[in-house]
C-alpha positions in Angstrom: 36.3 -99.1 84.0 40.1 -99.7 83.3 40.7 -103.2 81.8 43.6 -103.8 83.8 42.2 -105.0 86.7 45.3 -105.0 88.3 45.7 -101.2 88.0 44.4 -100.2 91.7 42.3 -97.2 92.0 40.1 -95.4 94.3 36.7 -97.1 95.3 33.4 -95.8 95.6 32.5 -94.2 98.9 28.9 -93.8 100.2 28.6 -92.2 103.6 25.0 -93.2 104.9 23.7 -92.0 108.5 22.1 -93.8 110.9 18.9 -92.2 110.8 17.5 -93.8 107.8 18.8 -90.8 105.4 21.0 -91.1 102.3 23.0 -88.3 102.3 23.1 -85.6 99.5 20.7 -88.3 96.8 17.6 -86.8 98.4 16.6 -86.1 94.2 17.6 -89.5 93.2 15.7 -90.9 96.0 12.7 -89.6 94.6 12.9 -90.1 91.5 13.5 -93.8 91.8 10.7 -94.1 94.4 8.3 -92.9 91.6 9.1 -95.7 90.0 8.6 -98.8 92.4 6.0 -100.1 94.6 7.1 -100.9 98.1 8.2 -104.2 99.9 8.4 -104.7 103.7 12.6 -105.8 104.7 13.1 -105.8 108.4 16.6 -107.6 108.1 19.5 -107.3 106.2 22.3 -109.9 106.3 24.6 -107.3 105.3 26.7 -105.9 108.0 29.5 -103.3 107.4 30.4 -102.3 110.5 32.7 -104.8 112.0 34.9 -105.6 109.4 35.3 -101.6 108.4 35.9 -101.4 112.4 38.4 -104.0 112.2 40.5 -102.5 109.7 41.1 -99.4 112.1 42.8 -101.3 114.4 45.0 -103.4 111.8 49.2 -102.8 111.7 50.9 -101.4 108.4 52.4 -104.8 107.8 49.0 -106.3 107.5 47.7 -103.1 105.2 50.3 -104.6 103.3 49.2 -108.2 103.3 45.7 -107.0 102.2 47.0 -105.1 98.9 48.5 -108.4 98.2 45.8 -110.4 98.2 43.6 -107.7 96.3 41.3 -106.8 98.7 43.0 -103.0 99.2 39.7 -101.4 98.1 38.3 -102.2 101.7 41.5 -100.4 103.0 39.7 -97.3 101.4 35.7 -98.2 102.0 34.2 -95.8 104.3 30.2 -97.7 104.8 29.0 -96.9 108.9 25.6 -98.7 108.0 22.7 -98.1 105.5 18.7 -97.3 106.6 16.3 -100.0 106.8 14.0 -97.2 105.4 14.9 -97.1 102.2 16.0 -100.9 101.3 12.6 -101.4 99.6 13.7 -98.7 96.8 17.0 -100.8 95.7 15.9 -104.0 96.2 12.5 -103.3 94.0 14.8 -101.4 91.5 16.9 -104.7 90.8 15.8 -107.1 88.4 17.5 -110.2 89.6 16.2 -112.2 86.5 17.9 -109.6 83.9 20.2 -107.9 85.8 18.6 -104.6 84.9 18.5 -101.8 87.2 15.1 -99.4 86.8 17.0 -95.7 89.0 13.6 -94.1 87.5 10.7 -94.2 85.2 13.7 -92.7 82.8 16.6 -94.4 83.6 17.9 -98.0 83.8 20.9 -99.8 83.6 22.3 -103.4 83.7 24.7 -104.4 86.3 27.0 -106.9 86.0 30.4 -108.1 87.9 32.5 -105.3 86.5 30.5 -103.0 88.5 31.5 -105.3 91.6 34.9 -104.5 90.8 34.3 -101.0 90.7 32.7 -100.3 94.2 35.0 -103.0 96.4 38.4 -103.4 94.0 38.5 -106.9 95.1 39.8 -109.6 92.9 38.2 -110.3 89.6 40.6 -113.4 88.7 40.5 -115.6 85.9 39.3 -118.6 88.0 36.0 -119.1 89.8 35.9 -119.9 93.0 36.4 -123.4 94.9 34.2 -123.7 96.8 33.5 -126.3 99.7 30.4 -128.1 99.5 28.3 -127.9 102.8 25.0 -129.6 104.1 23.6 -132.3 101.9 25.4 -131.1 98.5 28.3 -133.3 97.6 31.2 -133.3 95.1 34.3 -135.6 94.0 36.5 -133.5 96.8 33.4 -134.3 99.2 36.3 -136.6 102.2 39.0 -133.9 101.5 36.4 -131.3 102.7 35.3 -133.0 105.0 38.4 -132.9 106.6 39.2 -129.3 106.1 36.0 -128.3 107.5 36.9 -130.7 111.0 40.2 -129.4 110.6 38.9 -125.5 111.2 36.4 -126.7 113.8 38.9 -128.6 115.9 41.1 -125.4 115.3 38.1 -122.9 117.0 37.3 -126.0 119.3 33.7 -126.4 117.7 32.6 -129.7 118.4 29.7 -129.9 116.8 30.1 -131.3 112.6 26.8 -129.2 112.2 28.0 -126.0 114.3 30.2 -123.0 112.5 32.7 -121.1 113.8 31.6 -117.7 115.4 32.3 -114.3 113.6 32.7 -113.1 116.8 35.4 -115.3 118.1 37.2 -114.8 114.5 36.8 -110.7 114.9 38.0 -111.1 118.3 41.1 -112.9 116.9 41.5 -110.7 114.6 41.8 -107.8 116.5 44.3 -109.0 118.8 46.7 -110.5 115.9 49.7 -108.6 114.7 51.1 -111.1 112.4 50.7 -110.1 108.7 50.7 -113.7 107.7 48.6 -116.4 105.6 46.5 -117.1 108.9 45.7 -113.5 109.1 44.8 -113.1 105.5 42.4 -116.2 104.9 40.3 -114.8 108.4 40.4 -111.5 106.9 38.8 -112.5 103.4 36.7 -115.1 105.1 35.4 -112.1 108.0 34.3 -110.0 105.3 32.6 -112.6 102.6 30.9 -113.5 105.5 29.6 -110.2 107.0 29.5 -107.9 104.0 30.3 -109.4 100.6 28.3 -112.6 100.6 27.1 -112.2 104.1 25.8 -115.5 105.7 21.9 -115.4 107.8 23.4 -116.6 111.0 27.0 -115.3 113.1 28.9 -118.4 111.8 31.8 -118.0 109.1 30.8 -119.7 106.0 33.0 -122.3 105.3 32.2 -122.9 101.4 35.0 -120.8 101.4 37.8 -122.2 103.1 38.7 -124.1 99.7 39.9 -120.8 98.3 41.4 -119.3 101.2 44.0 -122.6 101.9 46.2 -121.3 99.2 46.6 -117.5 100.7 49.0 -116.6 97.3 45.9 -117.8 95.4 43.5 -115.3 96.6 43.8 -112.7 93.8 43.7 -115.6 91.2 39.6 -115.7 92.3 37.3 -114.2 90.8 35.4 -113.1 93.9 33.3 -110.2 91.8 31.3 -112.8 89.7 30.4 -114.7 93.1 29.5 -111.9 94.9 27.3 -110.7 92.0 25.9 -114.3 91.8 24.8 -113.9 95.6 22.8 -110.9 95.3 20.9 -112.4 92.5 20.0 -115.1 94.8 19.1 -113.4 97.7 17.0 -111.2 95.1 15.3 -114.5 94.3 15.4 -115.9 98.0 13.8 -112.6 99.3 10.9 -113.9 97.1 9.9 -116.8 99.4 11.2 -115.1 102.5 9.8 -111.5 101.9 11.4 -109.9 104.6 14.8 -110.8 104.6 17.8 -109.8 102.0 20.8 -111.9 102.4 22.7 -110.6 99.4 25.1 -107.6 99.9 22.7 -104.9 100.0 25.9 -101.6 100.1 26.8 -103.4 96.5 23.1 -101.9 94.9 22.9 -98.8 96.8 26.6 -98.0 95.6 26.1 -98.5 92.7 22.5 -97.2 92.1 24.4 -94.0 93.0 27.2 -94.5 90.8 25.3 -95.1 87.8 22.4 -92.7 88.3 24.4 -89.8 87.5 
């Protein structure tokens, strides 16, 4: 991994079909399932497809506003979806408590937020991320917000103080929007946290995040690959009491089971 994390280079591709096969890993595959018992997951928070689709459609200008920001690896993501089938064998693998990775009965590995960095090349900042404070938690920023949260909801008309704002109403936005501005880069970055990176259980944006999008220049200053690293622990440890549900960014561990294996 280069040191300069400013130094941009290819991301990791994995091309996985829509029948429930992993191209090409059909060895790996099997020797990993040798080494793991088997869990039920019937859902996946994780959901590639609309923000890859999205960036299809986007102008040159706003390519541009991307790199800026640091997220350019998505420019170069190719994910169409991942198999249900085989989510068991990645999510067993991964030891949320140490952070250790079992590929096989021969092989294992620990993860960490450098390996974040390699699959997505999004920003791995000095800073950790502000983030906003939602449902009963509360901080010393807890008024100001307050009142950035009402400020987005009366934006997207949501009347509701409980409610979120749809992901499909922001995609739709999206997708008609030609500027290349700040407005365009803090839905980008908040579209795919909260379908793919750090993907949220219902079809709202998350707003913990608006905090760190206000300042659009400030984006790369984040350290988004510790948090998104952070999540999939969680959900590794939420999928405990809610066995058939991963919340966390499932593409992250199949990337990079693939990555490191070899």
């Amino acid at each position: 991994m280069d040191d300069d994390k400013g130094i941009a280079k290819k991301p990791n591709t994995m091309m996985v079909d829509d029948k429930g096969s992993a191209k090409k890993h059909d060895t790996k595959m099997a020797d990993a399932k040798s080494s793991v018992k088997k869990v039920e997951v019937t859902m996946v928070s994780c959901r590639p497809i609309m923000p890859f689709s999205l960036i299809q459609k986007i102008n040159e200008c706003q390519v541009a506003a991307i790199k800026k920001i640091g997220f350019s690896g998505f420019l170069e993501l190719k994910i169409n979806n991942f198999p249900l089938s085989h989510v068991w064998l990645f999510l067993e693998a991964f030891s949320n408590g140490s952070y250790v990775f079992k590929a096989s009965q021969k092989k294992e590995f620990m993860i960490s937020n450098h390996d974040v960095y390699d699959c997505f090349l999004i920003p791995f900042g000095p800073n950790p991320l502000p983030l906003v404070h939602t449902g009963l938690q509360k901080d010393s920023n807890n008024a100001e917000n307050k009142a950035l949260k009402d400020k987005w909801r009366e934006a997207y008309r949501v009347k509701r103080a409980s409610s979120s704002i749809g992901l499909g109403t922001v995609l739709k936005e999206l997708e008609s929007y030609k500027e290349a501005d700040d407005h365009f880069c803090r839905l980008f970055v908040l579209l795919c946290m909260s379908l793919f990176l750090a993907p949220t259980q219902n079809n709202g944006i998350d707003l913990k995040f608006l905090r760190t999008v206000e300042d659009a220049t400030s984006i790369s200053h984040f350290d988004w690959c510790s948090y998104v690293l952070d999540n999939v622990v969680k959900a590794g440890s939420d999928l405990k009491k809610a066995p058939t549900t991963f919340g966390g960014c499932i593409s992250f561990l199949m990337i990079t089971y693939f990555q490191r294996y070899d």
